[in-house]
C-alpha positions as CSV (number, residue, x, y, z in Angstrom):
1,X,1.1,-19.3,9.8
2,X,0.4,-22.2,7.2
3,X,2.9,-23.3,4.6
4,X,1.3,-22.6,1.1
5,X,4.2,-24.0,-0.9
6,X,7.1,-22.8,-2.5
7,X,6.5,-19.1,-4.1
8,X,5.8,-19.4,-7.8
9,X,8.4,-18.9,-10.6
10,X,7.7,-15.5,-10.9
11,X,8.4,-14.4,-7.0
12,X,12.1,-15.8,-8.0
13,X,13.0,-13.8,-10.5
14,X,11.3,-14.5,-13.5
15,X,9.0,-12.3,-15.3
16,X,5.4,-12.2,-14.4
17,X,1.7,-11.9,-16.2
18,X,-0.2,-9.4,-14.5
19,X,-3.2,-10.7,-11.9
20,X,-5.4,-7.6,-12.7
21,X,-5.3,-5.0,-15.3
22,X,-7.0,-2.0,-16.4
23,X,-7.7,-0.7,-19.8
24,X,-8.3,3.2,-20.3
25,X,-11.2,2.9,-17.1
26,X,-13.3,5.9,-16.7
27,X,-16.3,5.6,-14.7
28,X,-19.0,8.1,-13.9
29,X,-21.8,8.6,-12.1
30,X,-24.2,10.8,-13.6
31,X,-22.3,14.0,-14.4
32,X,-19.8,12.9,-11.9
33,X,-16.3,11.3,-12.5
34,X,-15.4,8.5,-10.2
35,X,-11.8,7.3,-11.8
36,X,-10.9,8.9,-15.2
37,X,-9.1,7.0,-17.9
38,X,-7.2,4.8,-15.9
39,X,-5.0,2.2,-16.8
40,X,-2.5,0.1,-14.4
41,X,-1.8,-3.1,-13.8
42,X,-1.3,-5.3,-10.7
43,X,1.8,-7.9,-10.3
44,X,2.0,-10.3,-7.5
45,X,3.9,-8.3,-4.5
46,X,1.9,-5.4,-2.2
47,X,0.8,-2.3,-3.9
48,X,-0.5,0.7,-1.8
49,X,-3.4,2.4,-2.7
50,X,-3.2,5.8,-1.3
51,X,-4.9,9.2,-2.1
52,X,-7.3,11.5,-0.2
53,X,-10.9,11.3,0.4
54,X,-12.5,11.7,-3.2
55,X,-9.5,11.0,-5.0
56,X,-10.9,7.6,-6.9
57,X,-9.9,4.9,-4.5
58,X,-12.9,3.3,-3.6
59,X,-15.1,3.4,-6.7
60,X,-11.2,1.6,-8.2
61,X,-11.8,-1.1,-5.2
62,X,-15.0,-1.8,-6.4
63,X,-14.5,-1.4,-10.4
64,X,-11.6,-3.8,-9.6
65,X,-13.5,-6.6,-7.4
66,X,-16.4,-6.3,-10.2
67,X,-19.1,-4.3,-7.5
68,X,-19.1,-1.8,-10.3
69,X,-18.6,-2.0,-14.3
70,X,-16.6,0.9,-16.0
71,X,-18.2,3.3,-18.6
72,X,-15.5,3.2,-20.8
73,X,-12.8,0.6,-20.9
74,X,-12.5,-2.5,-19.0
75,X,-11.0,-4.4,-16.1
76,X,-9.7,-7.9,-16.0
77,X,-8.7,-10.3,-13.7
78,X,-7.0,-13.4,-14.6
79,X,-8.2,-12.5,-17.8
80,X,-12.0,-12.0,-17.2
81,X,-13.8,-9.4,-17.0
82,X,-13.7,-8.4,-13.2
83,X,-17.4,-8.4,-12.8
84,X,-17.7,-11.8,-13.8
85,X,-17.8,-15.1,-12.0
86,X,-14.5,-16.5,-13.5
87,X,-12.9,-13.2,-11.9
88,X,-14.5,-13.3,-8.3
89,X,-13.0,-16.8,-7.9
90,X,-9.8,-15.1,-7.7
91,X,-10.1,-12.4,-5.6
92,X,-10.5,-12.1,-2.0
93,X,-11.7,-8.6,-0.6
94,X,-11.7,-7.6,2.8
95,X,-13.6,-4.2,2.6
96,X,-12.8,-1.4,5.7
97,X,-17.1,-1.7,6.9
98,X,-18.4,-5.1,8.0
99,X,-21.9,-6.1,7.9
100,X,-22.4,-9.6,9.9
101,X,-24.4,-12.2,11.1
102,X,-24.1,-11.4,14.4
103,X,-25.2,-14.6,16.0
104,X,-22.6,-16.8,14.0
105,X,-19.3,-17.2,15.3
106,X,-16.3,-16.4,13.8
107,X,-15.4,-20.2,12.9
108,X,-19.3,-20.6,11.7
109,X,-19.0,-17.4,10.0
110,X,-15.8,-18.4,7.8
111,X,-17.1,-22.1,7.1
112,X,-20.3,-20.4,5.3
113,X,-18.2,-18.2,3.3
114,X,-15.9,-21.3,2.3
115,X,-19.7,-23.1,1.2
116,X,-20.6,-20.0,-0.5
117,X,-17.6,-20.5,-2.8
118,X,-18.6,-23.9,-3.7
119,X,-16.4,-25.9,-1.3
120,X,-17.2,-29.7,0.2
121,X,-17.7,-29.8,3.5
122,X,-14.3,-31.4,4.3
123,X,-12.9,-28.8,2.8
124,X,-14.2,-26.1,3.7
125,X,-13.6,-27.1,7.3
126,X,-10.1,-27.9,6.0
127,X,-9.8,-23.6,4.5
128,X,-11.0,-22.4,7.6
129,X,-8.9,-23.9,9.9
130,X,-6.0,-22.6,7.6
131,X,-7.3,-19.2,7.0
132,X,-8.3,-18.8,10.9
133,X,-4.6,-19.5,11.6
134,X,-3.1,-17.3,9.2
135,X,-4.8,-14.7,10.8
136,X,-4.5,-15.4,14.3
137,X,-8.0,-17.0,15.4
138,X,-8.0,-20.0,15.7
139,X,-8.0,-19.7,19.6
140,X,-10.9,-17.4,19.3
141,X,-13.0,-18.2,16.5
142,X,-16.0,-20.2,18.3
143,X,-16.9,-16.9,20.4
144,X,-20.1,-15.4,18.7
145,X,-19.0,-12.2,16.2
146,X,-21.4,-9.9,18.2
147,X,-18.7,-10.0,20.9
148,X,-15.9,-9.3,19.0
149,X,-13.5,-6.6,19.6
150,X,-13.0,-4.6,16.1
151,X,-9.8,-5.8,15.6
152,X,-10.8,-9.0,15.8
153,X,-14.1,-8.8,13.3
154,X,-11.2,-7.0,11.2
155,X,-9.2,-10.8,11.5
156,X,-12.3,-12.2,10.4
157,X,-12.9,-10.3,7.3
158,X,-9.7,-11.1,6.4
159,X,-9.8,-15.0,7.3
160,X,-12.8,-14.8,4.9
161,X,-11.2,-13.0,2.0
162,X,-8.4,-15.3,2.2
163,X,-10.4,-18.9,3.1
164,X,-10.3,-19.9,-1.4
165,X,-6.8,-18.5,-1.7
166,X,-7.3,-15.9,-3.9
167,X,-4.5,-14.1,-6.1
168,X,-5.4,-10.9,-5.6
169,X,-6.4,-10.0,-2.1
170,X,-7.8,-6.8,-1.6
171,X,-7.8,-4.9,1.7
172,X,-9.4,-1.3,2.5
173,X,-7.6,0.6,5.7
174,X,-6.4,-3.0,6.7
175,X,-4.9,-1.9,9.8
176,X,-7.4,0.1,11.1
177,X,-8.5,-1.1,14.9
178,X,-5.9,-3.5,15.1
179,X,-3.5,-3.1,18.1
180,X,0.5,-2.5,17.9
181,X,1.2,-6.6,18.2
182,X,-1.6,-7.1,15.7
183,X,0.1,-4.9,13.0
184,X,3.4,-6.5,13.3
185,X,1.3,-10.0,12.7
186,X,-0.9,-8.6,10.2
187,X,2.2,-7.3,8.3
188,X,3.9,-10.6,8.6
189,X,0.9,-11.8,7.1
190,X,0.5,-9.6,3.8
191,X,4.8,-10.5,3.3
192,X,3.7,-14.1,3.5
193,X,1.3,-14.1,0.8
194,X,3.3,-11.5,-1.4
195,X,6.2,-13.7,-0.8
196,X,3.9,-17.1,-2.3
197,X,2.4,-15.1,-5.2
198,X,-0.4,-13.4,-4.0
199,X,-1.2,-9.8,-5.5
200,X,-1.8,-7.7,-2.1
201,X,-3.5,-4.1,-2.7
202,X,-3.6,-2.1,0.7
203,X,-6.0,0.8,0.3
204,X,-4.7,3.3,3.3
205,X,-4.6,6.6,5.4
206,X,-1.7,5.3,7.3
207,X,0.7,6.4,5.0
208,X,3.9,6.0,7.3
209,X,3.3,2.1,7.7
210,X,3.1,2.1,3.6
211,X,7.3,2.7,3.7
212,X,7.9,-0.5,5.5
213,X,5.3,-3.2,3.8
214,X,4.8,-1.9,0.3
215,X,6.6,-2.3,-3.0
216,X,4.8,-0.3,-5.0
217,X,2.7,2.4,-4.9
218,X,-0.3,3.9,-6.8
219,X,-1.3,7.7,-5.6
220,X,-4.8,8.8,-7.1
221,X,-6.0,12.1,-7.2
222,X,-9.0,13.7,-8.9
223,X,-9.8,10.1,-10.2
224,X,-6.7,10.0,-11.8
225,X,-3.8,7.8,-11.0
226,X,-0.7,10.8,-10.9
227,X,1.8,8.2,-10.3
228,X,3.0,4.4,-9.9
229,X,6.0,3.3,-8.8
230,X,8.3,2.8,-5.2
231,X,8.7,5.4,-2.9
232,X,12.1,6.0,-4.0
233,X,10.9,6.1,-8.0
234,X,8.2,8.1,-7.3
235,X,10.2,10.9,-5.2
236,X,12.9,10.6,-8.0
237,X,9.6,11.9,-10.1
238,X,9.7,15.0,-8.4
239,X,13.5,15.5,-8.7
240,X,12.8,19.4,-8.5
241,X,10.2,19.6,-5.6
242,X,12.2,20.6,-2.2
243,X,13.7,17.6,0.3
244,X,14.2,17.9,3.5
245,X,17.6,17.3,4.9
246,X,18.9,16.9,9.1
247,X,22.7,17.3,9.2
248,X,25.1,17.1,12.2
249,X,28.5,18.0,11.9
250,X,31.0,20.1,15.0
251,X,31.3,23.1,12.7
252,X,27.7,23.5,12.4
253,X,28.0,27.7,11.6
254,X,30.9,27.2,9.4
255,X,29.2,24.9,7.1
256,X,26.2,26.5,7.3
257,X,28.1,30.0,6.1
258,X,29.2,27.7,2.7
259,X,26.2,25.7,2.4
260,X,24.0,29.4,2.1
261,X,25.1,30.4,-1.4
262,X,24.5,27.1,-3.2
263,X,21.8,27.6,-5.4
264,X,20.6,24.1,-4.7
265,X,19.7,25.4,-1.2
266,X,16.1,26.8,-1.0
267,X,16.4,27.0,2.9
268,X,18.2,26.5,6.1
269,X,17.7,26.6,9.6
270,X,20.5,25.8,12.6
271,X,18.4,23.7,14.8
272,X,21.0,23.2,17.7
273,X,24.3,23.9,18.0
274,X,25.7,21.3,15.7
275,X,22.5,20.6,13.6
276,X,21.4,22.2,10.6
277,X,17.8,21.6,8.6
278,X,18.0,21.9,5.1
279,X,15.8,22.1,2.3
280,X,17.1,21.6,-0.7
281,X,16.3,20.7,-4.5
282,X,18.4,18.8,-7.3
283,X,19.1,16.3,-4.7
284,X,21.8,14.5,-6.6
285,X,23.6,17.8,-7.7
286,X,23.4,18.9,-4.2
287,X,25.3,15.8,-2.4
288,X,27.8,14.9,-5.0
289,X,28.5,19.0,-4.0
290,X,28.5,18.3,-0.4
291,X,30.8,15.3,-0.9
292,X,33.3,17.1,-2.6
293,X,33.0,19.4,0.1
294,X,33.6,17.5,3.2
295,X,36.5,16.0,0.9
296,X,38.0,19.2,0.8
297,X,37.8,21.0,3.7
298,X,37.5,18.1,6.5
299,X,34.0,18.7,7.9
300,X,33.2,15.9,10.2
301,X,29.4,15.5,9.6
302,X,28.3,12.9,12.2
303,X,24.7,12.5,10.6
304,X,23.1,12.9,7.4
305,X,19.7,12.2,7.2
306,X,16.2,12.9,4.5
307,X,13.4,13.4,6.7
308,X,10.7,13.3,4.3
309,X,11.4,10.2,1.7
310,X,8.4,8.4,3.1
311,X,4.9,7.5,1.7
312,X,3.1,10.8,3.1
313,X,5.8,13.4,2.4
314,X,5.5,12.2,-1.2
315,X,2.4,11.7,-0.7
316,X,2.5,15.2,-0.7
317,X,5.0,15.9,-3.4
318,X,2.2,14.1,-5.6
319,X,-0.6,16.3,-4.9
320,X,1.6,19.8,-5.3
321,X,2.7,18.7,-8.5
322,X,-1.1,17.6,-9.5
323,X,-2.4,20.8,-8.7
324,X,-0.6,22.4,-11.1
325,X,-2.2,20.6,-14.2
């Protein structure tokens, strides 16, 4: 990967201005709601964008990357209006469907999208050669796109969103088609520019690999953003929605005959002969309770494990609670 400098002042701790915002954004179509008084803003770092189909996400992409004005309210970027041409310089989007010219090549491709942008010719060349690195292909860039496997094209769109340097880069299902080694590089990738400035929004239904790259996280549903945070922030959000719990421990029965009668214990299951599934609520309550416990009375617990703090557990969480309003 190419060196783009030191990170800015405010990727070492200083405060930061936001690289997009939005204002009380509704959007309709007709007599149908698209998003529905949003407001948010985006801060250098990755941000997932995750919700189910219908729940907002695209017409936000699009609101945000200035394809569509809002009804009511308004989106900046930098400070402009996202649908103008001050904004557009400063955004990079990589959407999920590609639409070609075939009969370019990859490298050719790129170069024209660098021109389109108002680059020389020098440099253009120059942001390419940079941008076809950064996404590993520069080896294969000179191969028409027609050929192309789709992880590859999916390196391409992203070489092209990234060939001005935007701030804010904005990728739809960005690992989708990609193989195993090409997510590890593709996630390298995303930390790289998050870790010089960039404001990285990940719109995606593979909500496990959202734990490991994100750092924060906006769930939409209904057009409505239900909640913004980390994983961790959100699930504390939710305090009194059930967790999941996997515990080991040689007296497997015998804790499981005190564990019972808490009333922070909605459920439990002995899954072996020294494991136990939990599910529990009041979280906090429950293991400051468990500690005092083991203190006491000399379990040996071997393991002690959540098996649901991740992205699509609450994920889930989210949408229960929605549903009730």
């Amino acid at each position: 990967m190419s060196e783009r400098g030191s990170p800015p002042a405010e990727r070492q701790g200083y405060v930061s201005t936001p690289v997009a915002e939005f204002f009380d954004v509704t959007k309709w179509y007709g007599p149908i709601i698209g998003v529905n008084d949003v407001s948010l803003e985006l801060q250098p770092g990755i941000t997932g964008l995750l919700g189910p189909n219908g729940a907002g996400k695209t017409t936000l992409i699009k609101l945000l990357t200035g394809q569509l004005r809002p009804t009511i309210g308004k989106v900046l970027v930098r400070g402009a209006t996202a649908f103008s041409a001050a904004a557009k310089r400063h955004i990079g989007y990589c959407p999920e469907v590609d639409v070609f010219y075939e009969e370019m090549s990859g490298r050719k491709f790129v170069r024209t999208m660098a021109r389109l942008h108002g680059m020389s010719q020098a440099d253009a060349r120059e942001q390419t050669e940079r941008a076809l690195h950064e996404v590993g292909m520069s080896e294969r860039a000179d191969r028409t796109l027609r050929g192309y496997s789709k992880g590859m094209r999916q390196r391409i769109r992203l070489a092209q969103a990234l060939v001005h340097q935007p701030d804010l880069l904005v990728v739809d299902e960005p690992l989708n088609g990609v193989d195993p080694v090409g997510r590890r590089e593709l996630m390298g990738l995303f930390r790289m520019l998050a870790d010089h400035g960039t404001a990285v929004l990940l719109s995606s239904h593979i909500l496990e690999e959202m734990d490991d790259l994100v750092e924060r996280i906006i769930f939409m549903g209904r057009g409505r953003v239900l909640a913004v945070g980390s994983v961790a922030e959100i699930r504390d959000m939710f305090a009194d929605l059930p967790l999941q719990v996997r515990l080991v421990c040689a007296a497997a029965r015998e804790l499981a005959s005190e564990l019972i009668r808490w009333t922070q214990v909605q459920g439990l299951e002995l899954t072996g002969p020294e494991e136990l599934a939990l599910r529990i609520i009041r979280a906090d309550s429950f293991f400051r309770q468990l500690a005092a416990l083991v203190a006491e009375r000399g379990f040996d617990i071997a393991r002690l494990e959540t098996t649901d703090v991740t992205a699509e557990a609450t994920f889930g969480y989210v949408m229960s609670a929605a549903a009730e309003f």
